[in-house]
C-alpha positions as CSV (number, residue, x, y, z in Angstrom):
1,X,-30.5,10.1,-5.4
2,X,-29.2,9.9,-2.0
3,X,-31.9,7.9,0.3
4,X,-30.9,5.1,2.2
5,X,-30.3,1.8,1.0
6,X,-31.4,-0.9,3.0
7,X,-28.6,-3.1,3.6
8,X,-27.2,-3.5,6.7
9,X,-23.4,-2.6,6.9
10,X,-23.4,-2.7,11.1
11,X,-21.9,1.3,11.0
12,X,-20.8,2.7,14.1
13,X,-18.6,5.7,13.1
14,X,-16.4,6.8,15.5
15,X,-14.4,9.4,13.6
16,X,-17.8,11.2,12.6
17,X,-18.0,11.8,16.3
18,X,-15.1,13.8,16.5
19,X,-15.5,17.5,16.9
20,X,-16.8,18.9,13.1
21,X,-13.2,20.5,12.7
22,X,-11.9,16.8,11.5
23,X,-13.8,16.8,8.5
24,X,-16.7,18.0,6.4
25,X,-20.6,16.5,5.9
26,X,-20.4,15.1,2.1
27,X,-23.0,14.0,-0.4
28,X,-21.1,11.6,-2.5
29,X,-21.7,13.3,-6.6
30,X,-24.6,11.1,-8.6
31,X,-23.3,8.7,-10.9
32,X,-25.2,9.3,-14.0
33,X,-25.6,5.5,-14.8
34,X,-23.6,3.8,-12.9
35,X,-22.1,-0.2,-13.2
36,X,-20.3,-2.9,-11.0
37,X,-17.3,-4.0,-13.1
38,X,-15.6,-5.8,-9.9
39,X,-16.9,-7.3,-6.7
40,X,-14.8,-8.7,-4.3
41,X,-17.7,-10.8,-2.3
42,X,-14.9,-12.8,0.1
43,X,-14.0,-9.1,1.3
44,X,-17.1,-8.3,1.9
45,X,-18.2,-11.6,3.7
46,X,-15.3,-11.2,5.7
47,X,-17.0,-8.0,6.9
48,X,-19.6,-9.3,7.7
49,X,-21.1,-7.6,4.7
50,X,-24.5,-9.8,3.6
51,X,-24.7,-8.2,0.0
52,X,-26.2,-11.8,-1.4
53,X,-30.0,-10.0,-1.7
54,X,-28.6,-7.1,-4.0
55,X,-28.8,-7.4,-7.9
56,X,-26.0,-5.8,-9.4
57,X,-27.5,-2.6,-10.4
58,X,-28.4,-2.0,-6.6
59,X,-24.6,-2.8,-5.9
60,X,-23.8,-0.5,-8.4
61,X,-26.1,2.5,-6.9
62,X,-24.5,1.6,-3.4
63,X,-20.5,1.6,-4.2
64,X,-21.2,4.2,-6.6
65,X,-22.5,6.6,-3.5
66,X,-25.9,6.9,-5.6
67,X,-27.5,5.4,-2.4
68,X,-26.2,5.6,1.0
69,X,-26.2,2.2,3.2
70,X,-28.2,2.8,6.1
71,X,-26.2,3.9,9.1
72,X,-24.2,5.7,6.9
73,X,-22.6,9.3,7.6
74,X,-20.6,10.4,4.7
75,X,-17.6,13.0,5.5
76,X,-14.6,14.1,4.0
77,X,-11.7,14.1,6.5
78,X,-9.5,17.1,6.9
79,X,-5.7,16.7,6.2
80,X,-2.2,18.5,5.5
81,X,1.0,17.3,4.2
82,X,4.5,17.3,2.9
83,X,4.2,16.5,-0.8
84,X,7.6,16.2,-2.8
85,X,9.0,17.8,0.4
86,X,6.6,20.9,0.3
87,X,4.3,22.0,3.4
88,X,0.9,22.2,2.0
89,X,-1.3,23.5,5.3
90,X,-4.4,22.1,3.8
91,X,-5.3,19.1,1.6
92,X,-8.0,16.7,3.1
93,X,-10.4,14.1,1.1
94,X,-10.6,16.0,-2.3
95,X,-12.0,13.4,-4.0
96,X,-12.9,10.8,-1.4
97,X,-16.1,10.6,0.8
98,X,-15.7,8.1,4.0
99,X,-19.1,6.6,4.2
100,X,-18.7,4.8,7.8
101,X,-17.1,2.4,10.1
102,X,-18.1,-1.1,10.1
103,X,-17.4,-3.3,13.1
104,X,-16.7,-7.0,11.4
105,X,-17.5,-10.1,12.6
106,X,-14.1,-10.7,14.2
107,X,-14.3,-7.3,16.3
108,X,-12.1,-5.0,13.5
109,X,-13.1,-1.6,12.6
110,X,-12.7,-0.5,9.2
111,X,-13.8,2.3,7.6
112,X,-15.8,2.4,4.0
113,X,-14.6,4.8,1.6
114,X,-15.9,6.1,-1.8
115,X,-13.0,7.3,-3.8
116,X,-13.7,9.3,-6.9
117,X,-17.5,10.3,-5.5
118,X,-17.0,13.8,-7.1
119,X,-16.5,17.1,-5.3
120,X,-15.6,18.0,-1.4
121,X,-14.9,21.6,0.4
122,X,-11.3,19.5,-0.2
123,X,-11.4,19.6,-3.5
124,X,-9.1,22.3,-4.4
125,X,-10.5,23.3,-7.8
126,X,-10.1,19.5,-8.6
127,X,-13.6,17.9,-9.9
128,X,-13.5,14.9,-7.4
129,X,-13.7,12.3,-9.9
130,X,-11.4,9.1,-10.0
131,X,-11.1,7.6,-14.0
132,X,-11.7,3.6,-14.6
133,X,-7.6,3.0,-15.0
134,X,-6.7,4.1,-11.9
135,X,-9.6,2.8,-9.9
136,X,-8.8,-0.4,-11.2
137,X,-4.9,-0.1,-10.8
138,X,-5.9,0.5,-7.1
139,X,-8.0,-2.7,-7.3
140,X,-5.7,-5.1,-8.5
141,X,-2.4,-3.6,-6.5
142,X,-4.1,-3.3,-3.3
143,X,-5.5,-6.9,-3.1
144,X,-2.3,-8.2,-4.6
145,X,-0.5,-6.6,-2.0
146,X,-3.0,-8.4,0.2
147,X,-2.4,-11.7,-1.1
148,X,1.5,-11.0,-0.6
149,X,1.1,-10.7,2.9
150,X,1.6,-6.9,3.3
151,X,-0.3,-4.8,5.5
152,X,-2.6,-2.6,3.0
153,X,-6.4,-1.1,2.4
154,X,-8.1,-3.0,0.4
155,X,-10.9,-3.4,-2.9
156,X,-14.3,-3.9,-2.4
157,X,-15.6,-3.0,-5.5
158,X,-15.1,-1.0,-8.7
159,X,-18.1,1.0,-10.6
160,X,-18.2,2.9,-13.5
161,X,-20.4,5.8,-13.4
162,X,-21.5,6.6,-17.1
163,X,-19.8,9.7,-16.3
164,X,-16.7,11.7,-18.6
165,X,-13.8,12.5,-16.2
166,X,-11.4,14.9,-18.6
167,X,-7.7,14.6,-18.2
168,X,-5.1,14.7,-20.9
169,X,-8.1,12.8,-22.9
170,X,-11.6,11.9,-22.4
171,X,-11.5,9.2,-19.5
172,X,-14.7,6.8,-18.4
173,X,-15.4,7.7,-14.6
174,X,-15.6,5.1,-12.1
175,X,-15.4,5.2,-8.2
176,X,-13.3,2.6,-5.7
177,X,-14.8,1.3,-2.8
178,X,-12.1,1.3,-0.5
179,X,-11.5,-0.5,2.9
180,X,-8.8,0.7,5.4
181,X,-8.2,0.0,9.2
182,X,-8.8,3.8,9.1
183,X,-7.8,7.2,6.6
184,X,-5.6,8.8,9.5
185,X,-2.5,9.7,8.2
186,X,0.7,11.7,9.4
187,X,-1.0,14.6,7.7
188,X,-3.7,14.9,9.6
189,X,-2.0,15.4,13.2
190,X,-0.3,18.0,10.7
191,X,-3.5,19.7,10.1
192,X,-4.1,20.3,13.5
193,X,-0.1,21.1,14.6
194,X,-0.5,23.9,11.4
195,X,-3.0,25.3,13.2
196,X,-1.8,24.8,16.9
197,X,-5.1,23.2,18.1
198,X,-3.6,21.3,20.7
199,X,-7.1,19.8,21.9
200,X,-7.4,18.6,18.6
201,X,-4.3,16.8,19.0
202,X,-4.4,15.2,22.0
203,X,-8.2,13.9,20.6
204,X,-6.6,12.4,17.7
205,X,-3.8,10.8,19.4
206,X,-6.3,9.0,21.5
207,X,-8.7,7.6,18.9
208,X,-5.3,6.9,16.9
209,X,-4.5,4.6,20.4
210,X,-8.0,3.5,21.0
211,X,-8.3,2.1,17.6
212,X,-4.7,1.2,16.2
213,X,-3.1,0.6,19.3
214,X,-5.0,-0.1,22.2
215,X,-2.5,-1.8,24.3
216,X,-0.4,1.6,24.6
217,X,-3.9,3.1,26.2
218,X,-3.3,4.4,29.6
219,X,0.8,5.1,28.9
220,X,2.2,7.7,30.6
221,X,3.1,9.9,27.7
222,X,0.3,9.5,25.4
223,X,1.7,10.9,22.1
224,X,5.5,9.3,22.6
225,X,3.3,5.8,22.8
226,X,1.7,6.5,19.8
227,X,4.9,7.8,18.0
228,X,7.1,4.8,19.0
229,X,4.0,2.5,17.9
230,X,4.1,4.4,14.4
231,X,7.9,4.0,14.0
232,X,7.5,0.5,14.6
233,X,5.3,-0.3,12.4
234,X,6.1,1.5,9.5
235,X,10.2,-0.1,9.6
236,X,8.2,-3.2,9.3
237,X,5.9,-2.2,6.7
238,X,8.5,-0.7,4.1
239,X,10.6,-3.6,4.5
240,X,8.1,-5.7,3.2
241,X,7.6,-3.5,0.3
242,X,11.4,-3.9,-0.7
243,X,10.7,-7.7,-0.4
244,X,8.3,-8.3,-3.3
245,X,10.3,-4.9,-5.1
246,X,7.1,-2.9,-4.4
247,X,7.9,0.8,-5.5
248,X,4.9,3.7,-3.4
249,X,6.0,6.2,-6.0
250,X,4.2,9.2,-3.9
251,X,5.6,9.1,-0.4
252,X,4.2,12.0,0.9
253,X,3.3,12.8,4.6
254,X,-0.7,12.5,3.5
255,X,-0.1,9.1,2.0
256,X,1.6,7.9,5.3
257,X,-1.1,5.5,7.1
258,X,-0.7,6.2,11.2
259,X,-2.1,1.8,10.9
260,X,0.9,1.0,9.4
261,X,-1.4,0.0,6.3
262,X,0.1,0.7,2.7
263,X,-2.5,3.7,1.2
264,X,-3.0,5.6,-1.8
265,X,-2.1,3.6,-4.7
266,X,-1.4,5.8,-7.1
267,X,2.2,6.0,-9.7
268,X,3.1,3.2,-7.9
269,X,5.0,0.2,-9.7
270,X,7.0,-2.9,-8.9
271,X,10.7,-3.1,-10.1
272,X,11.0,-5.9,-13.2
273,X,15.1,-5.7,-13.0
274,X,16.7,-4.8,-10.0
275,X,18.0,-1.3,-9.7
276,X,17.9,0.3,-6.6
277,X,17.3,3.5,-8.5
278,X,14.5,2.5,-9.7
279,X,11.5,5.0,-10.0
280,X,8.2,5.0,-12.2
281,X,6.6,8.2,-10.9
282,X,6.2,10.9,-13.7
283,X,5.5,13.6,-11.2
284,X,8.6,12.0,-9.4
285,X,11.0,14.0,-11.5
286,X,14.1,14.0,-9.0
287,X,13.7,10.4,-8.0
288,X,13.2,11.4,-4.2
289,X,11.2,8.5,-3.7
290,X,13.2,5.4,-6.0
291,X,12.9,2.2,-4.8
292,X,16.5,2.2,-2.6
293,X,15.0,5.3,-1.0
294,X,11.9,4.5,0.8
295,X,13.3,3.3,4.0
296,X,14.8,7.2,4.4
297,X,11.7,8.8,3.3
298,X,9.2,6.9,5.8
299,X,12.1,8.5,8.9
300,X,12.0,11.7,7.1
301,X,7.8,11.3,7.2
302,X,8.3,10.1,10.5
303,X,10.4,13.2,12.0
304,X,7.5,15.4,10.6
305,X,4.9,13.8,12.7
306,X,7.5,14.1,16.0
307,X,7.2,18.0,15.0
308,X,3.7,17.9,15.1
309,X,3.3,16.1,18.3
310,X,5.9,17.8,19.9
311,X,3.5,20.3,22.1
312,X,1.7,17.2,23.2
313,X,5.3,15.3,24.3
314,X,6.1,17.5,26.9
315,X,5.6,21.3,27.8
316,X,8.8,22.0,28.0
317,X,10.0,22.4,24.1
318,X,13.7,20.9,24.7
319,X,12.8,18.2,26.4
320,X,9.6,17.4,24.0
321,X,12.8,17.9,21.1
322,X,15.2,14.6,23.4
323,X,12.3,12.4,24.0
324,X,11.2,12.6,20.0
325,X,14.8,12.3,18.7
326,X,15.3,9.4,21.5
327,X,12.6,7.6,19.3
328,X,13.2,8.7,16.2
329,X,16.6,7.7,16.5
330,X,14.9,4.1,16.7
331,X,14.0,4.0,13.1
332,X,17.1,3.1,11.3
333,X,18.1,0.1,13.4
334,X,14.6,-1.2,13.4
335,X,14.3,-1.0,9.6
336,X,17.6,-2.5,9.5
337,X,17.2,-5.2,11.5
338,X,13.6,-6.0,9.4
339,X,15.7,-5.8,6.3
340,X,18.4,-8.2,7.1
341,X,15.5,-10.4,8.5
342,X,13.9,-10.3,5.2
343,X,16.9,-10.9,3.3
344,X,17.7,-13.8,4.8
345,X,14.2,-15.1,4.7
346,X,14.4,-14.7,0.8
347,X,17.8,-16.5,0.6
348,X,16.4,-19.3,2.9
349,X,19.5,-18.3,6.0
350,X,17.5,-19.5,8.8
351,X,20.6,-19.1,11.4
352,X,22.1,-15.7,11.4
353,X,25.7,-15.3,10.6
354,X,27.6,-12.1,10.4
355,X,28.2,-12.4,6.4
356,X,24.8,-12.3,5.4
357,X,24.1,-8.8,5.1
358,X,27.1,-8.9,2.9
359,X,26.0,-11.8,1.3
360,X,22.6,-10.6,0.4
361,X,24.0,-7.4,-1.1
362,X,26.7,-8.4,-3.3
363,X,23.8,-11.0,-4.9
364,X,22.2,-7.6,-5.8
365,X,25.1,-6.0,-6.6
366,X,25.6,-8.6,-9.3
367,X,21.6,-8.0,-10.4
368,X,22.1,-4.8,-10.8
369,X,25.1,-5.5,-13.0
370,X,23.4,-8.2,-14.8
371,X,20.2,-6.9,-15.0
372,X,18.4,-9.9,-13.5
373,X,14.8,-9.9,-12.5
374,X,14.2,-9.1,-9.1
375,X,11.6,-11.5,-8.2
376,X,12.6,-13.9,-10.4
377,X,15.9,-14.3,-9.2
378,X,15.5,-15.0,-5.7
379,X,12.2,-17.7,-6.6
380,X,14.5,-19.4,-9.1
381,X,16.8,-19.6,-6.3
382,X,14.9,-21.1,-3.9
383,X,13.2,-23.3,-6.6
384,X,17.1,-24.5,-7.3
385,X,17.8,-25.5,-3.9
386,X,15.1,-27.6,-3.4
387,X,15.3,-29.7,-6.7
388,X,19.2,-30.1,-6.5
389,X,19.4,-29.3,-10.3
390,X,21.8,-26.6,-9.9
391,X,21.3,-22.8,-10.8
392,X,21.7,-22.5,-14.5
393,X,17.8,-21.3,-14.9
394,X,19.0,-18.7,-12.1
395,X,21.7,-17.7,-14.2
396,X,19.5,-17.1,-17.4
397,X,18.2,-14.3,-15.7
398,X,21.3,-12.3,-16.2
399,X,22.9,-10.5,-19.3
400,X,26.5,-10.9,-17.8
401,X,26.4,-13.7,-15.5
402,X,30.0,-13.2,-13.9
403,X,29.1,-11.7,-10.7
404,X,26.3,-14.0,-9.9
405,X,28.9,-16.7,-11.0
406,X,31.5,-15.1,-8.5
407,X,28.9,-14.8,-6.0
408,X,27.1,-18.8,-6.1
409,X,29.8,-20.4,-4.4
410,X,29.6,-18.4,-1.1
411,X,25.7,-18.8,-1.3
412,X,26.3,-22.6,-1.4
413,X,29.0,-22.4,1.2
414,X,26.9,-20.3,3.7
415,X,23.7,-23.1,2.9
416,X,26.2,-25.8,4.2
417,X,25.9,-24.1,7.5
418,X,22.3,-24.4,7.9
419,X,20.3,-27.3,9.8
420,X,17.5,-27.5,8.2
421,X,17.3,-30.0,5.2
422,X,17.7,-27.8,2.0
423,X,13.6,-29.0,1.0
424,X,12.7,-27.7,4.0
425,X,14.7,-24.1,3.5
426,X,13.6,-23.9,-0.4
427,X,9.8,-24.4,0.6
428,X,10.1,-21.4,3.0
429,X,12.0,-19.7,0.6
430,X,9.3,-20.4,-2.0
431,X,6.6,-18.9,0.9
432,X,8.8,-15.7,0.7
433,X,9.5,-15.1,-2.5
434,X,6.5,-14.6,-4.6
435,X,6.4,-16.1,-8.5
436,X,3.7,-13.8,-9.7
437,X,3.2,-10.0,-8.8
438,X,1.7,-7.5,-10.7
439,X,3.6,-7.1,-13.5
440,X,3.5,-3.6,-14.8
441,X,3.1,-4.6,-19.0
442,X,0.8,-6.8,-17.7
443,X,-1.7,-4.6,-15.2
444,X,-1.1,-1.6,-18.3
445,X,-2.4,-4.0,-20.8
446,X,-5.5,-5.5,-18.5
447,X,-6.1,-1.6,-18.1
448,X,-6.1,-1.1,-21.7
449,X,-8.6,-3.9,-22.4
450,X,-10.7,-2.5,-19.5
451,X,-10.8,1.2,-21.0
452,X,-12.6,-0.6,-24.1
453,X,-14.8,-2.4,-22.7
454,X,-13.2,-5.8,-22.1
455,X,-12.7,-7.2,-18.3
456,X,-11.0,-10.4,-19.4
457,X,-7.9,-9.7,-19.1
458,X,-8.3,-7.7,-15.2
459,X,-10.1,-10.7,-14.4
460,X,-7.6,-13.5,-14.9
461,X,-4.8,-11.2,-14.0
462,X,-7.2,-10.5,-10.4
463,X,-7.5,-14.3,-10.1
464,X,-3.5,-15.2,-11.0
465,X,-3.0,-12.9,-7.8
466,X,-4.8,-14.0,-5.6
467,X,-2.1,-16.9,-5.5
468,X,1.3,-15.2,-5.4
469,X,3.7,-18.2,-4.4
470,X,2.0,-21.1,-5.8
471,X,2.9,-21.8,-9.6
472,X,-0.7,-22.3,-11.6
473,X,-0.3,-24.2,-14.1
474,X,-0.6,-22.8,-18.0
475,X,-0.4,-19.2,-16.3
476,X,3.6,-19.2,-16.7
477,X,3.4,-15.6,-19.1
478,X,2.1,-14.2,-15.7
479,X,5.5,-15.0,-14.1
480,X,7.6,-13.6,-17.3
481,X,9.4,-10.2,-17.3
482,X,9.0,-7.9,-19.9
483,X,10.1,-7.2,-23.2
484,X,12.9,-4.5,-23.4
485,X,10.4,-2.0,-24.6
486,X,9.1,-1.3,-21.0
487,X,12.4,-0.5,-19.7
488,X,11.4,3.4,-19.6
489,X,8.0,2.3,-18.2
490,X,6.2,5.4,-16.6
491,X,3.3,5.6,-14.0
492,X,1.0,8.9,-13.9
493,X,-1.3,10.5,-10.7
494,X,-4.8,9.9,-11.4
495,X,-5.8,13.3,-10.5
């Protein structure tokens, strides 16, 4: 039943009024009988949402696309992209159906999706459907992300739909409501560049400006704003991914938000021991997108949407080829320059000195050797030099301790040179360097729990991460590392 709810959700959808080549008219699929399993009612108040009148089995007929919000104008959005390094010409919303803008309080615009709300012209022999684990993966990652700090879409709610969705088993079906700054990706400018529809182009790359970047409206060069804007954005964005050890798993050109927002949580994971090689992807078979290799990948992403703009850069090819290289070229420094930023931040260097790249990579060096918990590692730290206890619960981290060993006196050494009294640096490293993220034995087994019919566990762990940095007390197994047996841990698509 698709009739309009009556809740006001204050649409005014701008990409719907884009010429009917961007995207498709979509019915979200009925949800046989569908149920709210999670809410996340600051979200939506922060939208300026006002779902307080709505029992939960009207919430569930709304987020499950049973009933449409009034306002609403559902469409699928048209896309392309490199997967795995393959040109696919045409991929779009196969399983996703973008409901509307919403304008919120503070004067953002986000978009509404439904992801999982069955069938599109997208679809691609797929059946549209989304099953519970995933959605709620999604959920937890996404706002955990938020709560980190890191530019993301978010969760506003999770529904089952009474609904079989038939993978390698018999999975429940459930849809994510998802909130983004918008679903443009690098794709979708190669959508249009596949099919050389230069209007189209030059359309996007202005609602891209008008809405992302709007203080680049009225450049000379239109798409070179928007490129450099991009390139910015994303160096900062994956360096705070390698902060809190946050691994995409499935870098591809359509999961590649033109916002600069992390989208499309899928085999994604976060590293338990440091190894730069680290990749949970099962689809991810040649490890072209580990954990050491995301910063390449987003300026390999980055040099596919130059190609796609390049008829819009200039009309003379060569020199649309120099002024795209000219900024692509940008990339690498930029990302470096973030990374050493954040690497200092995490060791608590608040003047820069020329060792400290150095610094911070022999410490994970000797991680890597010793096998130490990434996040752990650099809290403990900063947890150390604020008590003036010394480092030994740093040190049980490790397997072989003798690099870290080697290593402590130059950290202690290059402290002496700050200003700032070591409380002072241990509390910003402590603001930094997260105690609790979600821990992959942990969101597998709240998962589990969920798929038979128990949400304690996805609650608790929801709530724990909410409140990355600060420690919460009797919560400490929320903080621990696994168990050897998840060394070979694996994450799968959840198409």
């Amino acid at each position: 039943m698709n009739d309009s709810a009556g809740t006001a959700f204050a649409f005014d959808n701008s990409y719907a009024r884009l010429p009917q080549r961007f995207y498709a008219a979509t019915q979200p699929s009925p949800a046989s009988a569908p149920r709210l399993v999670a809410l996340n009612s600051p979200l939506a108040t922060e939208m300026g949402l006002d779902l307080s009148g709505l029992s939960p089995e009207a919430l569930a007929e709304i987020f499950s696309g049973n009933r449409l919000p009034e306002g609403a104008m559902p469409i699928a959005t048209a896309y392309a992209g490199h997967q795995f390094g393959g040109f696919s010409p045409q991929l779009g919303d196969g399983r996703a159906v973008l409901l509307g803008e919403v304008v919120t309080p503070d004067g953002r615009r986000l978009d509404i999706q439904l992801k999982g709300a069955g069938r599109t012209v997208f679809s691609r022999g797929g059946d549209g459907r989304a099953a519970l684990g995933p959605v709620l993966r999604e959920f937890l990652v996404s706002e955990a992300m938020h709560a980190l700090g890191i530019p993301t879409t978010r969760a506003l709610a999770a529904t089952v739909t009474g609904d079989p969705v038939y993978r390698e088993s018999v999975l429940q079906g459930a849809v994510l409501t998802r909130v983004a700054s918008s679903h443009i990706r690098i794709g979708t400018f190669q959508f249009f560049a596949a099919r050389q529809d230069h209007e189209a182009l030059r359309l996007l790359v202005d609602h891209a400006l008008t809405r992302h970047y709007p203080d680049r409206l009225g450049a000379e060069n239109p798409a070179l704003a928007l490129f450099e804007a991009v390139i910015a954005r994303q160096a900062a964005l994956v360096a705070e991914w390698m902060r809190v050890g946050f691994v995409h798993g499935v870098m591809n050109t359509d999961n590649m938000s033109i916002s600069g927002e992390t989208i499309d949580y899928g085999p994604c994971a976060f590293i338990d021991a440091y190894d730069p090689a680290a990749r949970f992807s099962s689809i991810d078979t040649g490890s072209r997108y580990a954990f050491a290799n995301q910063g390449a990948v987003a300026e390999w992403n980055l040099a596919r949407l130059a190609e796609a703009l390049l008829p819009l850069l200039d009309a003379d090819e060569n020199r649309a080829v120099e002024l795209a290289t000219t900024a692509l070229r940008g990339f690498s420094p930029a990302f470096s320059a973030h990374m050493l930023a954040v690497m200092r931040a995490k060791l608590g260097l608040q003047v820069a000195h020329e060792e400290d790249a150095a610094l911070a990579r022999d410490l994970l060096k000797a991680m890597h050797q010793g096998g130490a918990d990434y996040t752990l590692t650099f809290r403990f730290l900063g947890e150390a030099l604020g008590s003036g206890m010394g480092f030994m619960e740093v040190e049980g981290l490790f397997a072989d301790a003798s690099a870290f060993q080697a290593w402590l006196p130059r950290f202690e050494a290059r402290q002496a040179l700050e200003t700032e009294m070591a409380e002072s640096r241990a509390a910003a490293m402590c603001r930094v360097n997260p105690l609790y993220i979600p821990r992959n034995h942990q969101v597998e087994t709240a998962l589990a729990a969920a798929a038979e019919g128990s949400f304690d566990l996805f609650n608790t762990l929801r709530e724990v991460l909410k409140h990355p940095y600060e420690r919460q007390a009797g919560l400490e197994t929320y903080a621990a590392p696994p168990t050897s047996d998840w060394k070979n841990y694996r994450t799968f698509c959840g198409t």
